[in-house]
Structure formats: structure tokens, C-alpha cells
VOGU-3710 file (C-alpha; in Angstrom, 3 decimals, decimal comma):
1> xxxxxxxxxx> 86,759/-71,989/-136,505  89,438/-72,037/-134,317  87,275/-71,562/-131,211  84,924/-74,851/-132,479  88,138/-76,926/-132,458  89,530/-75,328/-129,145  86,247/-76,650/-127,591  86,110/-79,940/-129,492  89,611/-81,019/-128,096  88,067/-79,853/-124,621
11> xxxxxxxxxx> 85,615/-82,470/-124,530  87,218/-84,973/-126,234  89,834/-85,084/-123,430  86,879/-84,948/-120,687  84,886/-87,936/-122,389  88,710/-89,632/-122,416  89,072/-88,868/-118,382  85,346/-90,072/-117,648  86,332/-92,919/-119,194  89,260/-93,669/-117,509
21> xxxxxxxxxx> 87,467/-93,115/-113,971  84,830/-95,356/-115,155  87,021/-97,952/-115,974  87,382/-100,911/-113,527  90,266/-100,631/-111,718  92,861/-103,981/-111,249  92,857/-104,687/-107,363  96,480/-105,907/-106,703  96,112/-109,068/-104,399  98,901/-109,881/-102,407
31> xxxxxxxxxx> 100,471/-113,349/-102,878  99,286/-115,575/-100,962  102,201/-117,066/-98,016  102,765/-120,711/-97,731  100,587/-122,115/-94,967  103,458/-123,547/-92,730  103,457/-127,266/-91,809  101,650/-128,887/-89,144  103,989/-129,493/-86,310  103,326/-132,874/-84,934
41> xxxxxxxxxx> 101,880/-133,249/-81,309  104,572/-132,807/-78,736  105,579/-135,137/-75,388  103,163/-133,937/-72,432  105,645/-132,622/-69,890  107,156/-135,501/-68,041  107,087/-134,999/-64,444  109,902/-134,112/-61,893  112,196/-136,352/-60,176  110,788/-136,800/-56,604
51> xxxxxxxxxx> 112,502/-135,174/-53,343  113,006/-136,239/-50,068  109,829/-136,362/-48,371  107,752/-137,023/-51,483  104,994/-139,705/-51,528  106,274/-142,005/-54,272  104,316/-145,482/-55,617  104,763/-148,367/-57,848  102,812/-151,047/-59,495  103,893/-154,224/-58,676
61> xxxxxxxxxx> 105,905/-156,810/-61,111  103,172/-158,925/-62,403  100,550/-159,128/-65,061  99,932/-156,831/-67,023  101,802/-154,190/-64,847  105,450/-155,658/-66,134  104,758/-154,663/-69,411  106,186/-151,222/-69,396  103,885/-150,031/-72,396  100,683/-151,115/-70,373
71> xxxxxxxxxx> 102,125/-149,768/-67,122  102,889/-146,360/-68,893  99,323/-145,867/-70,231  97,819/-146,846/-66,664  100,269/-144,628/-64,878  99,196/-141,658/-67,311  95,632/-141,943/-67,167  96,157/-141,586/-63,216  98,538/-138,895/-63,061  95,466/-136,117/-63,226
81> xxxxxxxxxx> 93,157/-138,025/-61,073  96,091/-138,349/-58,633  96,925/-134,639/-59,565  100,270/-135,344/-60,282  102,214/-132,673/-62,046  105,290/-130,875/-61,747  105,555/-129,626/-58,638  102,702/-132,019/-56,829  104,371/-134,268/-53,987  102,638/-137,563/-54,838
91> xxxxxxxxxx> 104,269/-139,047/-57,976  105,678/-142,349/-59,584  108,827/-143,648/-58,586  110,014/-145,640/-62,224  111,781/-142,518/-64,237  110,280/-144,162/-66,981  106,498/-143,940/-65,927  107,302/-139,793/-65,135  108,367/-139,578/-68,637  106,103/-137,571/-70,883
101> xxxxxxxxxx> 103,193/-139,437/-73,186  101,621/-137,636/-76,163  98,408/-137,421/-75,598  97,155/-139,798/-78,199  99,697/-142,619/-77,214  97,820/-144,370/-74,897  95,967/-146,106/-76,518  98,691/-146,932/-79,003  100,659/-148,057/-75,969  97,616/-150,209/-74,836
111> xxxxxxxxxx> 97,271/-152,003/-77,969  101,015/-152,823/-78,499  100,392/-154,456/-75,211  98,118/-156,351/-76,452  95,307/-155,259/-74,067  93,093/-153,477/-76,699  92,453/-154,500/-79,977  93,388/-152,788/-83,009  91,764/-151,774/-86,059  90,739/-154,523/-88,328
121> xxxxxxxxxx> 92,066/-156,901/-86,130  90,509/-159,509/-83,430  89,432/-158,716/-80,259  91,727/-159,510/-77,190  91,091/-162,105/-74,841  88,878/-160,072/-71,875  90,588/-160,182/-67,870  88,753/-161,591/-65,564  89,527/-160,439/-61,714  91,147/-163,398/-59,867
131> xxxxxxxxxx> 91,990/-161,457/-56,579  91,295/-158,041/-54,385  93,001/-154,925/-55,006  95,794/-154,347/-52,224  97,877/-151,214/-51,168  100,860/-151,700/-49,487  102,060/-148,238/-47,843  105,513/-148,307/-45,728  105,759/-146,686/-42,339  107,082/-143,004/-42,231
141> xxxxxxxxxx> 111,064/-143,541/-42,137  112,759/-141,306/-39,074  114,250/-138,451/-40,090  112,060/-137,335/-43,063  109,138/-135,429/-43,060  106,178/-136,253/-45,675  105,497/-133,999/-48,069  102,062/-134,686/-48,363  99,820/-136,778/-46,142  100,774/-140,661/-46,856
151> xxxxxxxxxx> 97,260/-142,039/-45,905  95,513/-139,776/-48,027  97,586/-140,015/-50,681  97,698/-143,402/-50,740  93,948/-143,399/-51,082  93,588/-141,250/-53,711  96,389/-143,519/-55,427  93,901/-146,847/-54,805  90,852/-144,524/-56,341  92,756/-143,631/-59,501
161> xxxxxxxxxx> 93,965/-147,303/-59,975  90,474/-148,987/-59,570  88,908/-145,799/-61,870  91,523/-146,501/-64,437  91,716/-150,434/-64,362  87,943/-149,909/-65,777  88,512/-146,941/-68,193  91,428/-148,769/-69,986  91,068/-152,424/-69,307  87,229/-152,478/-69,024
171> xxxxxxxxxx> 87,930/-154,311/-65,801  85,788/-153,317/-62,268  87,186/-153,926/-59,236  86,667/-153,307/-55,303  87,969/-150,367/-54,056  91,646/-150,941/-52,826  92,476/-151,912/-49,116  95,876/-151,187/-47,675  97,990/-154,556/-46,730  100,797/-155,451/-44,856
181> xxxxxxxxxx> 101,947/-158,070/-46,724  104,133/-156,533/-49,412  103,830/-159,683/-51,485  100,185/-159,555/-51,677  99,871/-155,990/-53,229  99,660/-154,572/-56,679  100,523/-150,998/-55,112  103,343/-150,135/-53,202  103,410/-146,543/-51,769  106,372/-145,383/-49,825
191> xxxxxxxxxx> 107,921/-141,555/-49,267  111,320/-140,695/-51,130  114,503/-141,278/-48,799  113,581/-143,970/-47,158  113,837/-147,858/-47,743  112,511/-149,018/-51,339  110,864/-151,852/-51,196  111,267/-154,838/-52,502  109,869/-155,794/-56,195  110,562/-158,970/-57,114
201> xxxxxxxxxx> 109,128/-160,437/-60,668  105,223/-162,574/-59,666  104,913/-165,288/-62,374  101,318/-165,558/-61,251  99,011/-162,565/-61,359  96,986/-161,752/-57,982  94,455/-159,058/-59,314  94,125/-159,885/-63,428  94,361/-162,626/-65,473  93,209/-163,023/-69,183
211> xxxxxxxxxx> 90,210/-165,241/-69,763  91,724/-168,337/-71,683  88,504/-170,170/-72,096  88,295/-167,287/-75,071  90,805/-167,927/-78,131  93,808/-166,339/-78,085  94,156/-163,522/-81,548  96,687/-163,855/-83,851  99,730/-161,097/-82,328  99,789/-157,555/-83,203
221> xxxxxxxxxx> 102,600/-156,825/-85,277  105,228/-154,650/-83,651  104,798/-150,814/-83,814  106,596/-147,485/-81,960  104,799/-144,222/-81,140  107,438/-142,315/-81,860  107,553/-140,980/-78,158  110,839/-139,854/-77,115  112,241/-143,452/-77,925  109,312/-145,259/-76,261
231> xxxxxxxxxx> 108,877/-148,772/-77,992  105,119/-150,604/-78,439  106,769/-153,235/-79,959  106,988/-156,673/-78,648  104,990/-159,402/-76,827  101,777/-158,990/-75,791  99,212/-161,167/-73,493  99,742/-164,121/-75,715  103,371/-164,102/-74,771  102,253/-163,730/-71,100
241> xxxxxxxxxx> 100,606/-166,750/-71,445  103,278/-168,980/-72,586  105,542/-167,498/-69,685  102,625/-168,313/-67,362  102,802/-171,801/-68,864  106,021/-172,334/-68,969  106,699/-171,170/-65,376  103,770/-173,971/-64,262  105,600/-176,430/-66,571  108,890/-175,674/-64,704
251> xxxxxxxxxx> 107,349/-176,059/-61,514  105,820/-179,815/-62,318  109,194/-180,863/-63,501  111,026/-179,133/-60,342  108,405/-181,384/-58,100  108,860/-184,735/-60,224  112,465/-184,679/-60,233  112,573/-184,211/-56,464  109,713/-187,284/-56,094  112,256/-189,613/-58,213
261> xx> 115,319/-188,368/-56,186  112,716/-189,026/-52,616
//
């Protein structure tokens, strides 16, 4: 009797373990970590300050090159074609075109300019090409060695210009001839440490003007990037219209004044 119970209580604890083994076991899943934010884009690097010797350019003061939003897209989008970077000897000469631009701010920069149209909004008036593209390039000053070869690097400035004109403006023009006439140029290449030239504000644009026979769109309303302080706010081509009309207006009334005084 006592052996029939021994062996009973035998296999009821081996039925209890096969059970147990056969049981599904709880997998313990780690929590699960918080994804971490997004960070937002980052500034490209700006580029360095130039050095003695460097080849440095310019865009000239007139439309749409004044507007420092539209000059800072153009002057970006030729930066690689140029192959400026940081240590490349060709590079703007405004500290505020070297200045880094996130990558998806140029267009943003383009619109506030009012040179590209934004989303649900009209088209801008097109540019029409009212002149030649000119290079001016200063002689080599004494004393100071160029870093880089100015001809060359002057060309390659004109080939980045005309490639980008059409890119971002949808505007084709020759290829860029040097000049000696400073006035006449919407380039100006010189090398760092010698004379800068003069840059005086053009009222009258000599390589693009908008097409006014088009109507003129209702103004964008102001925006910012968010680029290191960089503002896309403010006037765009309709406001360089009514300077362009008001200068001509100025002018009529400079000339009649001096026929009554005659």
C-alpha cells in the first residue's frame, strides 16, 4: 500500500514538471526608449574670410543682385560650381554672401525676393535680358601674389553665373566677357589686398529687368528662414519697380526744372 502511494506521488510530481516545461513561457520585452527628436537641418558651413592673395568677386549693385536674399541664393548655388569651400582661394568678398545657407533655403530666399512664386500664389513677372553679361577683373596689385590664377578663375566665376542665372531665374544668357569698364559689369573680380573697387548703387539694371507688359502679383507676405538671423522678409520685384519709377520720375522733374530755370 505504501509502495502504490510512494509511486503515485512520483508521477504526480512528473506530470506537474511536464507541465510546467510545456507551459508557454512570458518573453520579457524590454521597454521600448523614446525615439529622440528630429534635430532640424543645420547652416551649411559658411566659408572663410579671404587672405591676401585670394581671388575675391562681387555682384554688382543693381537688379536683382541688391537684394541680399536673391544675391545669397545666386551666390550659393555657385559656390560648388566655382568650388568654393573652406580652404579654396576663389571666394565672395560680402561676409554676408560666405555665410552659411541651409540647404533648403534657397529657394525660400528666392521667393521672399520675389523672383519665384510661392505656393498657392501667382506667378512672378518673368526677366527678360536687356544687356550682355560683363566681367570686370582688376589688374594684379604689386606686391601680392595670386593665390589662384585670376583669368581662370574669373572664368569659371562668368560660367557659374550664366549656369545659375538659368537654374534659379529661368533666365539664358551669353557666356560672360571680361570688360574694362567697371560701370558696365555685373561681376567684379579682384584679389584680396589690393584696391576694392568701386560699387556704387545702378538704378537701372544692365543684364535683367522684369517683363512689365505681364501684371504685376499681389506681394508675398514677409517670411524668415530661420538662418542664423537671415531675413526673407521685405520688398520684392514689385518694390523694384516703383524705385525704378520713381528714380525715372526724379529724373524728368530734375530736367524740367533746369528747362524753366534755362
Amino acid at each position: 500500500m505504501r509502495h502504490s502511494i510512494y509511486l503515485a506521488a512520483i508521477a504526480l510530481v512528473a506530470i506537474t514538471g511536464f507541465a510546467v516545461l510545456a507551459s508557454p513561457v512570458q518573453a520579457q520585452t524590454p521597454p521600448t526608449p523614446p525615439t529622440p527628436p528630429t534635430p532640424p537641418p543645420t547652416p551649411s558651413p559658411g566659408l572663410r574670410d579671404p587672405l591676401a592673395g585670394d581671388i575675391v568677386w562681387t555682384f554688382a549693385q543693381e537688379f536683382p543682385f541688391f537684394d541680399p536674399r536673391a544675391a545669397t541664393a545666386l551666390a550659393w548655388t555657385m559656390a560648388p560650381i566655382v568650388g568654393s569651400t573652406q580652404g579654396a582661394p576663389v571666394l565672395p568678398a560680402d561676409a554676408g554672401l560666405r555665410r552659411g545657407v541651409r540647404p533648403g533655403d534657397i529657394p525660400l530666399l528666392m521667393e521672399a525676393a520675389g523672383l519665384r512664386a510661392r505656393p498657392g500664389t501667382n506667378t512672378p513677372p518673368s526677366l527678360k535680358v536687356t544687356g550682355r553679361c560683363r566681367i570686370w577683373v582688376a589688374a594684379s596689385p604689386a606686391g601680392i601674389t595670386a593665390n589662384a590664377p585670376l583669368d581662370k578663375s574669373a572664368e569659371s566665376i562668368g560660367s557659374a553665373f550664366a549656369q545659375t542665372m538659368r537654374d534659379l531665374l529661368g533666365v539664358t544668357i551669353a557666356p560672360c566677357t571680361t570688360t574694362a569698364d567697371v560701370a558696365e559689369a555685373q561681376i567684379l573680380v579682384w584679389i584680396h589686398g589690393g584696391p576694392v573697387p568701386a560699387n556704387p548703387m545702378r538704378p537701372i539694371p544692365t543684364l535683367v529687368a522684369p517683363n512689365i507688359a505681364q501684371p504685376l502679383p499681389g506681394q508675398p507676405a514677409p517670411a524668415r528662414t530661420g538662418n542664423a538671423g537671415l531675413d526673407v522678409g521685405g520688398p520684392g520685384i514689385g518694390a523694384v519697380l516703383a524705385m525704378l519709377v520713381a528714380t525715372a520720375a526724379a529724373a524728368l522733374a530734375v530736367r524740367a526744372l533746369a528747362r524753366r530755370a534755362g
